[in-house]
MIKOL-955501 format. One record per residue (C-alpha): residue in three letters; x, y, z; residue number from 1. Coordinates in pm, whole numbers. Layout:
<rs>
R   resn        u        v        w   resi
R    ALA        X        Y        Z    NUM
...
</rs>
This chain:
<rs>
R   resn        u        v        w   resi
R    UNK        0        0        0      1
R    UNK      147      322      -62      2
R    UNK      -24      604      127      3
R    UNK       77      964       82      4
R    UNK       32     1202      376      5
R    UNK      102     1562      380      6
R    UNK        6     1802      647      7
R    UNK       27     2183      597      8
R    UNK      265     2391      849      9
R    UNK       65     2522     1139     10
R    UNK     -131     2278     1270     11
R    UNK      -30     2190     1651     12
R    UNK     -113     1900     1802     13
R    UNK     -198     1733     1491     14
R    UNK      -89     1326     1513     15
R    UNK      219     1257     1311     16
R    UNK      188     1115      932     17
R    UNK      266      767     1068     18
R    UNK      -14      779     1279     19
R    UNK     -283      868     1010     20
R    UNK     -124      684      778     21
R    UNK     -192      365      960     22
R    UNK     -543      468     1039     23
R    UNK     -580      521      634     24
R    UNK     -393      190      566     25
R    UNK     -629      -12      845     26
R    UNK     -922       97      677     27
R    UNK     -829      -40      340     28
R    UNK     -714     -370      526     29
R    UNK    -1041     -387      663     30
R    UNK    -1200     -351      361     31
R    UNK     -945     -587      187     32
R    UNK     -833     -419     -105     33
R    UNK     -505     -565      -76     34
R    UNK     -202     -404     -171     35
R    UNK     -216     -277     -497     36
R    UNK     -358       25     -361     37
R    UNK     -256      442     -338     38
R    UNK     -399      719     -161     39
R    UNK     -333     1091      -82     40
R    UNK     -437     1208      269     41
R    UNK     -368     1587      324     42
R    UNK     -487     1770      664     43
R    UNK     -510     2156      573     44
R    UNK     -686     2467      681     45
R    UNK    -1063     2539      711     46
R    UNK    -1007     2764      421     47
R    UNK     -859     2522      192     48
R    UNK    -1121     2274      211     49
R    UNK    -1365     2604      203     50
R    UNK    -1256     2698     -109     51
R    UNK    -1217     2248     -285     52
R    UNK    -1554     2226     -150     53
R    UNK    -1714     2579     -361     54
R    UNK    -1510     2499     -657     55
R    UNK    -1554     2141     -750     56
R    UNK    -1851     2040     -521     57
R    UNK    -2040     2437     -568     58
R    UNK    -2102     2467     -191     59
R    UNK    -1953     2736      -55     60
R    UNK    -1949     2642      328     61
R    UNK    -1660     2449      530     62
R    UNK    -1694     2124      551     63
R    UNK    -1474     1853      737     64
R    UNK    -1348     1566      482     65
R    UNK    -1364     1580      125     66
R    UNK    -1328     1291     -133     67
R    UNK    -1218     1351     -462     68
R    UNK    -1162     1005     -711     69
R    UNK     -891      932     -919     70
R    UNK    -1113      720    -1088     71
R    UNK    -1461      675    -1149     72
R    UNK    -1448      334    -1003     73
R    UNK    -1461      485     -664     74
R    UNK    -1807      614     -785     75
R    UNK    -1941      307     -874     76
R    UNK    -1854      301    -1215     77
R    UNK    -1600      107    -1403     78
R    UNK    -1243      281    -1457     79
R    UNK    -1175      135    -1788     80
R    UNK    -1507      263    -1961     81
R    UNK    -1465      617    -1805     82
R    UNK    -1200      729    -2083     83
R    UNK     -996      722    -1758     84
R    UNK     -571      644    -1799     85
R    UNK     -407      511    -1490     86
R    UNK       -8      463    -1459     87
R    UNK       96      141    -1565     88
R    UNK      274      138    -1203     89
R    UNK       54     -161    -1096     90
R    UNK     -157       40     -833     91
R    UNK     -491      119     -796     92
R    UNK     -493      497     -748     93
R    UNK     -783      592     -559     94
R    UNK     -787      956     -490     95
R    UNK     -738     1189     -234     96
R    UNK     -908     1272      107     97
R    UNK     -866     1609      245     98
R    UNK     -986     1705      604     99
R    UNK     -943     2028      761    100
R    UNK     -751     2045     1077    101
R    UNK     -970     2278     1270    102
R    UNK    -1284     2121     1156    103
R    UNK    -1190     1814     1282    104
R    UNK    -1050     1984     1622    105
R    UNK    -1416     2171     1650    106
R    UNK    -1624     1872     1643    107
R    UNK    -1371     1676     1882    108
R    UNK    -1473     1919     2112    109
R    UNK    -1853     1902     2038    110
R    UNK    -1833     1603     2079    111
R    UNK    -1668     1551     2388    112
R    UNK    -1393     1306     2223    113
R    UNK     -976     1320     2169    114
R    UNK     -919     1519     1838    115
R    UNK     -727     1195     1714    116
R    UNK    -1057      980     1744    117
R    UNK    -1258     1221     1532    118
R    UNK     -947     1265     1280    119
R    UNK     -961      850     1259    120
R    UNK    -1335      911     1181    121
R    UNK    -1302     1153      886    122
R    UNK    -1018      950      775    123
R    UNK    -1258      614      769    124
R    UNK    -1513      850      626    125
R    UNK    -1304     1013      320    126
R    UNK    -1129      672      255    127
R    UNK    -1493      477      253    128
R    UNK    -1613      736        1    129
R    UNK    -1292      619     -243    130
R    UNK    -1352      271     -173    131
R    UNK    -1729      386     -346    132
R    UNK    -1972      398      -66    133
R    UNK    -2192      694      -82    134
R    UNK    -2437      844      219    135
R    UNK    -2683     1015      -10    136
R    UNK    -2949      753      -35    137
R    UNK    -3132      579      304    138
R    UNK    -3001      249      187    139
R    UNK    -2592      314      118    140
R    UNK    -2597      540      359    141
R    UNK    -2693      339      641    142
R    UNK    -2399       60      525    143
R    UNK    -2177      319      494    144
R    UNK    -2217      422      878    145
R    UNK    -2243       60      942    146
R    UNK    -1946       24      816    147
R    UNK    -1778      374      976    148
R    UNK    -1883      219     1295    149
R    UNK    -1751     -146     1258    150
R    UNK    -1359       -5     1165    151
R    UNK    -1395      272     1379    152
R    UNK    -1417      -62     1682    153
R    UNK    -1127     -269     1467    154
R    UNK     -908       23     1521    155
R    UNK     -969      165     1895    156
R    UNK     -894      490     1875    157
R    UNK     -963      643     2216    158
</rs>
């Protein structure tokens, strides 16, 4: 698995990139894709993920994780018919995930949990979304918390 974290300069307190890199690696093990798989995980400002979420998503609020595909296949749809061209590196890219840092610090505190517990929940989130589960509709939705819920106990994160 190759997992790509960056986090932007400021952010204090934030976990180290081993850390959420082996929350985003334990959710694709528990989802067994297997190891043919890459992923980009940034943490970045409220502003940042402000601005991803107006321009490619046209809401212009914060938000707390975004999801963007490298392929349609994380949409549901297959990667080959898409017109899509992947690297012939032998991965499966699947995209990005991009949370912002004092979202995720916010609703730790709303919620009356550690910021790293609700930073392994927008991870499992934002990876989940790649791996082409969708909240939209009553019935994916409720697997896709079922399923939030299940690897949020494999991984106990206080």
């Amino acid at each position: 698995m190759e997992i790509n974290v960056l986090v932007d300069e400021g952010f204090e307190g934030c976990p180290e990139a081993d850390w959420l890199r082996s929350i985003a690696e334990q959710v694709l093990v528990a989802r067994g894709t297997g190891a043919d798989v890459e992923l980009g995980l940034v943490i970045t400002s409220q502003e940042r993920v402000k601005r991803l979420n107006k321009e490619y998503r046209g809401k212009d609020v914060p938000t707390d994780v975004l999801a963007f595909y490298m392929t349609a296949a994380g949409e549901g749809r297959d990667a080959e018919s898409s017109g899509f061209i992947t690297p012939p590196d032998g991965l499966r890219h699947l995209g990005e995930v991009i949370i912002s840092y004092p979202q995720a610090v916010l609703q730790a505190k709303e919620r009356q949990h550690s910021v790293k517990r609700e930073l392994a929940i927008l991870i499992i989130h934002g990876v989940l979304h790649l791996l082409g589960y969708d909240h939209e509709e009553p019935g994916p939705g409720d697997e896709m918390r079922a399923r939030e819920k299940e690897i949020l106990g494999q991984i106990g994160v206080d």
